[in-house]
Structure formats: C-alpha cells, structure tokens
TIDREN-382859 format. One record per residue (C-alpha): residue in three letters; y, z, x; residue number from 0. Coordinates in nm, 2 decimals, padded with zeros to 4 digits, always signed. Example, Ala and Ser with C-alpha at 12.3 -4.5 7.8 and 13.67 -1.06 7.14 Angstrom:
% TIDREN-382859
> type Y Z X seq
> Ala -00.45 +00.78 +01.23 0;
> Ser -00.11 +00.71 +01.37 1;
This chain:
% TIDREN-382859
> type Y Z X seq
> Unk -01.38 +01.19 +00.82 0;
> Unk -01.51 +01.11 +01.15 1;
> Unk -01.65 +00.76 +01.00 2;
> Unk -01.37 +00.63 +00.94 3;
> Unk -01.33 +00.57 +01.31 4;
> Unk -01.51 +00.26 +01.36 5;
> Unk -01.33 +00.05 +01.11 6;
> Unk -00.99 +00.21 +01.30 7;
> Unk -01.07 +00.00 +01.57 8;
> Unk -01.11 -00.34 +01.37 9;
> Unk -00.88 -00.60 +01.28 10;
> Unk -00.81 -00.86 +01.02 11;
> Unk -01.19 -00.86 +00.87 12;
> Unk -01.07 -00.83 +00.54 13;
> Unk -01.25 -00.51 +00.48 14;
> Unk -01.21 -00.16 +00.40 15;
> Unk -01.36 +00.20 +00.38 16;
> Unk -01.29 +00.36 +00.01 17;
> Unk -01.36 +00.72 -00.05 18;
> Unk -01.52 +00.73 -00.40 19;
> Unk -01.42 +01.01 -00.62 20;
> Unk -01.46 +01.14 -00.99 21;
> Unk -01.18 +01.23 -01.27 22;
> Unk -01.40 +01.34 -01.55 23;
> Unk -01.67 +01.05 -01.59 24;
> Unk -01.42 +00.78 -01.44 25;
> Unk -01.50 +00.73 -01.05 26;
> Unk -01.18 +00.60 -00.83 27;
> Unk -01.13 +00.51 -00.51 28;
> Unk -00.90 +00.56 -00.22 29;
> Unk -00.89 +00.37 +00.15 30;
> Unk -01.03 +00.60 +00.40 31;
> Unk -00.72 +00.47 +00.64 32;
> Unk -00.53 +00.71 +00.39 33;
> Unk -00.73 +01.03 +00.37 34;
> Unk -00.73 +01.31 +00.67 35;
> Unk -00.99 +01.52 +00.55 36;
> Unk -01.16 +01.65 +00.27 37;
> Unk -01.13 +02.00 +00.17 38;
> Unk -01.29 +02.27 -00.12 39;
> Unk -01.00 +02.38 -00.28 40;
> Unk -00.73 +02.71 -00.18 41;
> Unk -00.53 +02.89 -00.37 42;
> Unk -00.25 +02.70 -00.44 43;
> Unk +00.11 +02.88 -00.51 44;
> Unk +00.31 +02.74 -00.83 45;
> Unk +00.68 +02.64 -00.77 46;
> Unk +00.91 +02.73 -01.01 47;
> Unk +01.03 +02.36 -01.23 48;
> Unk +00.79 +02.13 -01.02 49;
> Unk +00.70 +01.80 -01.17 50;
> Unk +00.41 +01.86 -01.40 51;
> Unk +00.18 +01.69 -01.18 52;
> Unk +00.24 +01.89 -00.93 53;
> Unk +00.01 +02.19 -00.93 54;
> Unk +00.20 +02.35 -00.62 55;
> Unk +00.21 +02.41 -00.27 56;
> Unk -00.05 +02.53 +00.05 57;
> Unk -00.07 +02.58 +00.37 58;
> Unk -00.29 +02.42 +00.60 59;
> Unk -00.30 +02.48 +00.95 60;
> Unk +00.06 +02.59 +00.96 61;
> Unk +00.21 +02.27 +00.70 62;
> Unk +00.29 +02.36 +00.39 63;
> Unk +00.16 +02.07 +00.20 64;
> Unk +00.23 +01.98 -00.19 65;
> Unk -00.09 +01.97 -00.41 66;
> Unk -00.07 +01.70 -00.68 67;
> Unk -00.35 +01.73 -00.95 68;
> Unk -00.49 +01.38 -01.01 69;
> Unk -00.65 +01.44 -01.34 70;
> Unk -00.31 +01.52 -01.46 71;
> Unk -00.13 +01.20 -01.34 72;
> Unk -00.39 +00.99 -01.53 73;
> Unk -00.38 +01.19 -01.81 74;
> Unk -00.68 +01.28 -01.82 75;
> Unk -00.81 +01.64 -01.88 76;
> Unk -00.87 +01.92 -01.67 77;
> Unk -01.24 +01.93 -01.45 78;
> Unk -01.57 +02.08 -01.64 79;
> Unk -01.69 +02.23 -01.30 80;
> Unk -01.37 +02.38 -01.08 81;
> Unk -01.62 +02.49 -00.90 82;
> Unk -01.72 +02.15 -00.80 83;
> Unk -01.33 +02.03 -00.71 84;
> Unk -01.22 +01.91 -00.40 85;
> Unk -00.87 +01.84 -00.26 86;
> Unk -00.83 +01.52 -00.13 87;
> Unk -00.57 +01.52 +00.19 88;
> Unk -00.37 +01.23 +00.29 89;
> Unk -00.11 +01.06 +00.47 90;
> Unk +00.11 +00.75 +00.39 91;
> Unk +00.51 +00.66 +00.39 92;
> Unk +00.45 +00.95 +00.64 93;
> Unk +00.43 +01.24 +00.45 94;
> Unk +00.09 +01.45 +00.39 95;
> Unk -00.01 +01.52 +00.06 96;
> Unk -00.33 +01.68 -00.13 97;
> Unk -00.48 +01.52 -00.42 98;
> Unk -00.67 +01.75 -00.63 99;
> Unk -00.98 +01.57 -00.78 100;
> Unk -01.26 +01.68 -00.95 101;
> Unk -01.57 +01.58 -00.72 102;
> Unk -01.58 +01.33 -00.38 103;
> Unk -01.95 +01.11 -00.36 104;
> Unk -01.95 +00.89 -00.08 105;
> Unk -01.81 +00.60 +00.11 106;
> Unk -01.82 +00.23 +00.05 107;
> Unk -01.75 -00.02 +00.30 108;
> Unk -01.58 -00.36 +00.05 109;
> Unk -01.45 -00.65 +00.13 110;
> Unk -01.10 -00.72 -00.02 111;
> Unk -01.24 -00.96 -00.23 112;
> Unk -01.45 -00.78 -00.42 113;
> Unk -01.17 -00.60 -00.57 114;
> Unk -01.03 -00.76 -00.90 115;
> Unk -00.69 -00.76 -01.01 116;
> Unk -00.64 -00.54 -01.35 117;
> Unk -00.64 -00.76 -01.61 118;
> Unk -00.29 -00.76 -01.78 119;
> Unk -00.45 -00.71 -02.12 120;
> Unk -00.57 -00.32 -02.02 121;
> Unk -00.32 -00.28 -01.68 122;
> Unk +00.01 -00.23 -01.87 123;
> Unk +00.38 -00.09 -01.65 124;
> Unk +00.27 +00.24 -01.64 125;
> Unk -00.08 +00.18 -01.50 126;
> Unk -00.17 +00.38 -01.13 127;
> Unk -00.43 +00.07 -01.08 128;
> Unk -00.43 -00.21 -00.85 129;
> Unk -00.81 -00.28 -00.83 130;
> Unk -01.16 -00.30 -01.01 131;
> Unk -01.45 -00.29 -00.76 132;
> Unk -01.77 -00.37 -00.94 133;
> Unk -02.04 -00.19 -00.72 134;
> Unk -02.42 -00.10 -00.83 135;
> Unk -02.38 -00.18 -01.17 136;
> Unk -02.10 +00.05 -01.21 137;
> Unk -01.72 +00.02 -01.19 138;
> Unk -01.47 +00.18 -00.95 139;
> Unk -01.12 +00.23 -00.98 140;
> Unk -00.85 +00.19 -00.68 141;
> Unk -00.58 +00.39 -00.80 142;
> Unk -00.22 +00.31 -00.66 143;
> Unk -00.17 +00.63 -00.48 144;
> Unk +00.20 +00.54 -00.41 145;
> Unk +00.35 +00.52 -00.72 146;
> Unk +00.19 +00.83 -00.86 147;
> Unk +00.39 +00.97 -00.55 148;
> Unk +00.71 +00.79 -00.65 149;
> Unk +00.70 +00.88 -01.03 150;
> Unk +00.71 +01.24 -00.88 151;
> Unk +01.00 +01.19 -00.63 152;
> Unk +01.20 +00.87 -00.70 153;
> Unk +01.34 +00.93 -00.30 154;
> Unk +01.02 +00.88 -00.12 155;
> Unk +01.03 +00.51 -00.24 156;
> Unk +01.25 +00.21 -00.19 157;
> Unk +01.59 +00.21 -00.31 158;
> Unk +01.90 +00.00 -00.30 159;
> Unk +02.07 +00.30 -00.19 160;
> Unk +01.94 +00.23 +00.16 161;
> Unk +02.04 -00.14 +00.18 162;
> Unk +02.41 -00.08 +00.05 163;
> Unk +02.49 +00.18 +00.37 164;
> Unk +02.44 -00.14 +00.61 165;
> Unk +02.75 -00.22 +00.42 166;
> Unk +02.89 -00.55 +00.30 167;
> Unk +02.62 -00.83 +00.41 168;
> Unk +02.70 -01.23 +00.36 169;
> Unk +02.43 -01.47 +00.16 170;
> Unk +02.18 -01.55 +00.36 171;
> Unk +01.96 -01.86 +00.29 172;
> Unk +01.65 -01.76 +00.48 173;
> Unk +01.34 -01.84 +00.32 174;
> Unk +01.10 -01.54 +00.27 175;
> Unk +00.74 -01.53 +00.16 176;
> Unk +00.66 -01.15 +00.05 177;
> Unk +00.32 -01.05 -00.07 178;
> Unk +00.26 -00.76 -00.25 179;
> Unk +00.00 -00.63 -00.52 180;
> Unk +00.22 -00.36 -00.70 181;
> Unk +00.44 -00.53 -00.99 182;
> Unk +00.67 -00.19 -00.91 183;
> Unk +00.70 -00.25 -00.53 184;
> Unk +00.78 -00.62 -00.59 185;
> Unk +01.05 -00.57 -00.82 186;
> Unk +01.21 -00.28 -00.58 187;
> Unk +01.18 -00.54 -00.32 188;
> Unk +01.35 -00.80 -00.51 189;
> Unk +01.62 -00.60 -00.59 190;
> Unk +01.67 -00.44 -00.25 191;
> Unk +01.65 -00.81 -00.04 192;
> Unk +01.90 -00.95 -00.27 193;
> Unk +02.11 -00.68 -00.25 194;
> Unk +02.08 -00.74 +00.15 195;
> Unk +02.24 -01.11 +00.08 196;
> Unk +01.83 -01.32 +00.04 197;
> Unk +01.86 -01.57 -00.20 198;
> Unk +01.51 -01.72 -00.18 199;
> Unk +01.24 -01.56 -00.19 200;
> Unk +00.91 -01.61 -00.31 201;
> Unk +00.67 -01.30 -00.44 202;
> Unk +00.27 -01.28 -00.41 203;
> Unk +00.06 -01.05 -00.56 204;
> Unk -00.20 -01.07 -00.24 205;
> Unk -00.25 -01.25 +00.04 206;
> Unk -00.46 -01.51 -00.02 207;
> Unk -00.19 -01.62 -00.28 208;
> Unk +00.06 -01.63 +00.00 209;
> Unk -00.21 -01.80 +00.24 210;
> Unk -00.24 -02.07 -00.01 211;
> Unk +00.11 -02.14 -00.07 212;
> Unk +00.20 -02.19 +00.33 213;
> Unk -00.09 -02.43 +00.37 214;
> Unk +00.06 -02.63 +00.13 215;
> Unk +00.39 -02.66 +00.25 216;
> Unk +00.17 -02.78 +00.55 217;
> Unk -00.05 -03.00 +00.37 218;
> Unk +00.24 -03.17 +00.19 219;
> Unk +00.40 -03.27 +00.48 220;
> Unk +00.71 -03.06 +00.59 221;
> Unk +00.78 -02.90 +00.87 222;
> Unk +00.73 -02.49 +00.78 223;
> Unk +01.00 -02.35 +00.94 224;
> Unk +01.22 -02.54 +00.72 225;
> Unk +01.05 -02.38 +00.44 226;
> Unk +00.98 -02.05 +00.54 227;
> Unk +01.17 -01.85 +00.79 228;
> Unk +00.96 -01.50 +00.78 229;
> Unk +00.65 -01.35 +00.59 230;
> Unk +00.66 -00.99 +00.49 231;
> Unk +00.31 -00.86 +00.37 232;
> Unk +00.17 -00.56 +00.25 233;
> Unk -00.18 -00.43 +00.39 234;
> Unk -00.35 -00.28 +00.08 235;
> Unk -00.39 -00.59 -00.13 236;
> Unk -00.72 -00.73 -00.32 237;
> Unk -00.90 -01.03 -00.27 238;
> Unk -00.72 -01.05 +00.10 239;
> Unk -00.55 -00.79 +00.26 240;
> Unk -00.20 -00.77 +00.53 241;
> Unk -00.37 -00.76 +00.85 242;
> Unk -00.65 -01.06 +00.76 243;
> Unk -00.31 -01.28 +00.60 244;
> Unk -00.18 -01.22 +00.94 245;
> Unk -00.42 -01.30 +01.12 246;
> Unk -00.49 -01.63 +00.94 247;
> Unk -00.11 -01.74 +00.98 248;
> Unk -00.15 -01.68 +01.37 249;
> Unk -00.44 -01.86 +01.44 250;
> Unk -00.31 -02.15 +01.25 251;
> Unk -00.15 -02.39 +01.52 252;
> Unk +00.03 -02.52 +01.22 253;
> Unk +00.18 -02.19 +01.08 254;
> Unk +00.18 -01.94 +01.42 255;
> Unk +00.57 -02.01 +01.46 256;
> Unk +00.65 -01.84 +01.11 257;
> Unk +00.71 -01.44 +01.21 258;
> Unk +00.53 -01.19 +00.98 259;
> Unk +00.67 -00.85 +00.94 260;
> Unk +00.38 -00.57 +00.78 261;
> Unk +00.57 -00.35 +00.53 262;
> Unk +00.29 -00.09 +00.47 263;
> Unk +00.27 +00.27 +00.39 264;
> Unk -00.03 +00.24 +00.63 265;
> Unk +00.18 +00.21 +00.95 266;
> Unk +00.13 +00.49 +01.14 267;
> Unk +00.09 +00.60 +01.51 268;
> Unk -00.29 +00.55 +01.48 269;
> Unk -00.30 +00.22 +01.27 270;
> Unk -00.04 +00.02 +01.46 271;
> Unk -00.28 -00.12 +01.70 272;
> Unk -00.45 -00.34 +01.38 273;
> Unk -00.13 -00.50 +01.36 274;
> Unk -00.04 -00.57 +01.69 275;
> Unk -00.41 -00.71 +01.74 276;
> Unk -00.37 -00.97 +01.44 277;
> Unk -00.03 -01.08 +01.58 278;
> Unk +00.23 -00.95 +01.36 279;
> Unk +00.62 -00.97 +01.50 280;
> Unk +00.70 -00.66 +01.36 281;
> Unk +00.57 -00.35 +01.17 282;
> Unk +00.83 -00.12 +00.93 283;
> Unk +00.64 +00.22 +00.77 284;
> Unk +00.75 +00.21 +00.38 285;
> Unk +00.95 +00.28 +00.23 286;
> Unk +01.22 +00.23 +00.51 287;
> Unk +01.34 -00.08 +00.35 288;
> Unk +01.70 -00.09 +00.56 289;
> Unk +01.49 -00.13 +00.88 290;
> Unk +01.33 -00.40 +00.72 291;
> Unk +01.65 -00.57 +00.68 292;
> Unk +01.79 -00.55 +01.00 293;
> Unk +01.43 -00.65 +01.12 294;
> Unk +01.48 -00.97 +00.90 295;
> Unk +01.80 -01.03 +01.06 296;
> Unk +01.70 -01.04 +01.38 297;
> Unk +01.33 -01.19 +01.43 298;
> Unk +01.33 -01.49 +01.09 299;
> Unk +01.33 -01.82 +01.20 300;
C-alpha cells in the first residue's frame, strides 16, 4: 500500500483512493486511507459463540486481529475460488480489523462527486452502502465498513451511554450544523447531542448539502454566527467530503469565524495533518462522542 502515500499528503481536493474488490460478481470499494495492507489469507482460529460474521481470530506480527468474512455480512455466498481470497486489513475508530474478500483488482483515484447517494428505493435501513461509483461502464459499490463493524459489537459505536457519565448537562441553545452520510450515524448523533442538552441542530447527509445551507444564511443577509455556532463534519461523504467542506468554510471571509470540529473514524496519528492543513478547530476519532461534547462546549461560538 505504498501508493497510498501521495494522496496522504493532500488536503481538501475532494478526492480519494478506493481499493476495488470482488464479493462474488459484485465489485466494492473501500478508501485506501482505511486499509494497511493486503494479505493472501492465514489460517484463521474459530472462537467459540462469535457473531456469525465473524470468521475468527489471527495473528499478525504479534496482534491478534479479528477476521470478519465480508461475503457473509452482505449475505452473499461463500467465494468460487478460496484460492483466489484475500484478507483485507484495516484501521478505523482505532481498532485493526481483517476483512475477508474474495479477490482485490486495483486502485481508483475518484473524486467525491462521482459517488451517488443509494437511491432510497433499493438502499433500505439495513443496507452496508453509502455510494455508487459508476466507473468504465461498470458499477462499484462503497460499502459502509463501519456499521458492518457496529452490527457486530454495538460498543465500538456511539452510544448515549457516553454522554450521560458527563452527568446532568443544562439546554443549550447553540446552533449546530452536522454533516453526515450514514442515516445510522445521524440518528446516533441526534440522540447523543440532545441528550448532551443541543436543541438545534441541523443534519446533512454530505458536505456540499451543508456548504449550501451556510452560504445561504450568508446570502440572505444575517450575520452566521447568530445562526451557526459550530460545524461538525464527517470525512467519508459523497459528492463532497469533510476535509474539502472545511476547507471551503475557511477560506470563505464570510464563514471562517464558524469553528468546524471533524468527527471521523479516519482521525488517526497519520491523517491529522489533512485536517489541521484545511483549518479545522478540532479533530475527535469516532466514536468518542463525550469528547465531542466537551469539545462543543468549549470552542462553539
């Protein structure tokens, strides 16, 4: 994965890397900010009344590492060629996993707006997708790695649990903007930010949504710090991504007072340089949602 190493270095150019790789005769995706390396597959040991997409555990290079069979998660059935498989690993909400997929082709360099939203007629609650990238005739699907992770173990995601041991909070009337392009994170974060006392918020699925709506506030005439006291974005978001929304806010004389917080999975030693570079106030790793609040607290307008 040494190519990934260029786009490490970039900031807010709306683009990505994706790792293209096959379940059956379906081809998927994954951002190459997630994956570590790609591996044939070891002999992975079964654990007694794991989740049954959970295929085990191995070790590698001293970790001992979960192994979660893909094909499984989707539904799908098991690989024609084993021999062919390759396990997938990855980082995010700082934890190492292996994905177990049947075959790994190459990598794409997109822009976030090639990537569609699912269409609610074929995406319905239980759907792992958050993007359809039409490339060469042919049709990729970004798969929504973290909540096939949280549908295994409820506790690696954001819970109210978290918020409630800051204790008893007043109402707050801070304005937030949040963008977001999973329908499960957004509700989590709904419930978890009004637990923490935030009355008004406002939820985007992505960031040019978000973009639009704080131009205009500008464009009609009010002053945005009346109307928006912080922006909390996501990274990982079609048609405009975290770090570009960011970026786009700060460079806009009009807009550069608001803060903007990034609440990513992706923020990890390596990757919070991009953020700093586009100008963001803050950066909390997901799903550490009480940090968030105190963050809140202490940087909104």
């Amino acid at each position: 994965m040494e190519h990934k190493k260029g786009i490490l270095l970039e900031s807010g150019t709306n683009e990505l890397e994706i790792v293209e790789f096959g379940i059956g005769k379906n081809k998927f995706g994954i951002n190459v900010i997630k994956v570590k390396e790609i591996i044939n597959p070891v002999p992975v040991i079964q654990v007694p009344h794991a989740h049954n997409n959970v295929e085990g555990i191995i070790e590698l290079r001293g970790e001992v590492l979960p192994v979660v069979n893909v094909a499984t998660a989707l539904g799908f059935p098991p690989s024609e060629h084993p021999q062919q498989d390759k396990f997938i690993v990855a980082e995010f909400n700082k934890q190492k996993i292996v994905f177990h997929v049947h075959s790994v082709t190459q990598i794409h360099r997109i822009s976030w707006d090639q990537i569609e939203k699912p269409s609610e007629m074929y995406q319905g609650p239980d759907s792992q997708i958050i993007g359809v990238i039409k490339l060469n005739g042919e049709m990729i699907l970004l798969l929504d790695f973290e909540k096939i992770v949280v549908e295994i173990n409820p506790e690696t995601g954001i819970n109210v649990q978290q918020v409630q041991k800051l204790g008893k909070r007043e109402r707050s009337n801070k304005r937030l903007v949040v963008a977001e392009d999973s329908p499960l994170l957004r509700k989590l974060l709904h419930d978890t930010l009004k637990e923490a006392g935030f009355q008004y918020i406002e939820f985007f699925e992505n960031g040019s949504d978000a973009l639009n709506y704080l131009e205009n506030i500008v464009q009609s005439g009010k002053n945005i710090v009346d109307e928006v006291q912080l922006v909390i974005t996501d990274i990982e978001m079609p048609q405009m991504d975290g770090h570009h929304l960011t970026k786009r806010i700060k460079n806009n004389h009009e807009l550069t007072k608001v803060p903007v917080v990034i609440f990513s999975s992706l923020i990890t030693d390596d990757l919070r340089h991009k953020g700093q570079m586009v100008g963001a106030d803050a950066q909390v790793s997901k799903p550490e949602i009480a940090e968030l609040v105190l963050l809140i607290d202490k940087i909104s307008l």
